[in-house]
C-alpha positions as CSV (number, residue, x, y, z in Angstrom):
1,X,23.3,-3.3,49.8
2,X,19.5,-4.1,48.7
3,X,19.8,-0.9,46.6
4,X,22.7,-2.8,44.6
5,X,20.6,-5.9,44.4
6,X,18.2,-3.9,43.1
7,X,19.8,-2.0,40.8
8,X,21.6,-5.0,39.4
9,X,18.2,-7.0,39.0
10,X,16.8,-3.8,36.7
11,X,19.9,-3.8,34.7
12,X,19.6,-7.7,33.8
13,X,16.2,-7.1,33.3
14,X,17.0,-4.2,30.8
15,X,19.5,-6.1,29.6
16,X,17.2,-9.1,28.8
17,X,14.7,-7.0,27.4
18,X,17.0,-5.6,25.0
19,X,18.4,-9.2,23.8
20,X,14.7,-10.3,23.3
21,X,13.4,-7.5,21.5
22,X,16.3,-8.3,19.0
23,X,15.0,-10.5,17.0
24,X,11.6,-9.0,16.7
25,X,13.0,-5.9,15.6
26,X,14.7,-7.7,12.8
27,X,11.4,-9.3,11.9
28,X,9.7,-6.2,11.4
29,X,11.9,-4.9,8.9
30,X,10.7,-7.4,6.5
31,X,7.2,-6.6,7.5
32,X,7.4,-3.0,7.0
33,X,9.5,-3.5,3.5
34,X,6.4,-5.2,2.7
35,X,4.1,-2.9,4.1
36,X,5.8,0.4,1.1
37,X,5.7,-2.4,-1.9
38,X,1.7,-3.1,-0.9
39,X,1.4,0.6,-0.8
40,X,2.6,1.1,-3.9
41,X,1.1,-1.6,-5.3
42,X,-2.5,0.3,-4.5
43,X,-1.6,3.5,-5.9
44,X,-0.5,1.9,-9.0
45,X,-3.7,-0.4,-8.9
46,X,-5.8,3.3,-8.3
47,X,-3.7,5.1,-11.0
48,X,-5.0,2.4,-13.3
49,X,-8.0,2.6,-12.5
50,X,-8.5,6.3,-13.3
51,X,-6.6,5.5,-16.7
52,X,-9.5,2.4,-17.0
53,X,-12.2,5.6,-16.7
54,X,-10.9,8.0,-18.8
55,X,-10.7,5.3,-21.4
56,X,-14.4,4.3,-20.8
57,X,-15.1,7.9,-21.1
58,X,-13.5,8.3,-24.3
59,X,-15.2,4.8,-25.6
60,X,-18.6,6.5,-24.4
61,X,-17.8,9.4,-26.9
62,X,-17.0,7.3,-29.6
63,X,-20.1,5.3,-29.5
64,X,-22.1,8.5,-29.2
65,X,-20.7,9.8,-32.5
66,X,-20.8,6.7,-34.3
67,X,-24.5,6.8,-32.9
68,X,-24.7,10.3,-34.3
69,X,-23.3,9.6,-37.6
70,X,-25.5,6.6,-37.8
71,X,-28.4,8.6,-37.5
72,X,-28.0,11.2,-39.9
73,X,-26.7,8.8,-42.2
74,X,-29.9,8.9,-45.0
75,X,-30.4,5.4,-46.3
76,X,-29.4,4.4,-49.1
């Protein structure tokens, strides 16, 4: 008989748990949507980044042969 009791007392309590984890379950679905749009969010903010140093690289290039050009340039 106490065996039943106790049996019946972990089922409600399994029971409960189950019906209270719910609606934090359904909370965290949000949460980890969120979670894959921030992430992608950074890799495009890091792929734009590279794009920001290749073009500094390039502008670096230019200026050097502009600098180049200046210099052999003979006055007029």
């Amino acid at each position: 008989m106490v065996w039943w009791i106790l049996g019946a007392g972990f089922v409600a309590g399994v029971v409960l748990l189950v019906l209270v984890s719910l609606p934090l379950v359904r909370r965290l679905r949000p949460l980890r949507l969120a979670g894959e749009r921030l992430q992608a969010r950074q890799a495009d903010a890091l792929a734009l980044q590279a794009k920001l140093e290749r073009l500094q690289e390039t502008v670096e290039a230019v200026n050097a042969k502009v600098a180049a050009a200046s210099a052999n340039r003979k006055p007029s």
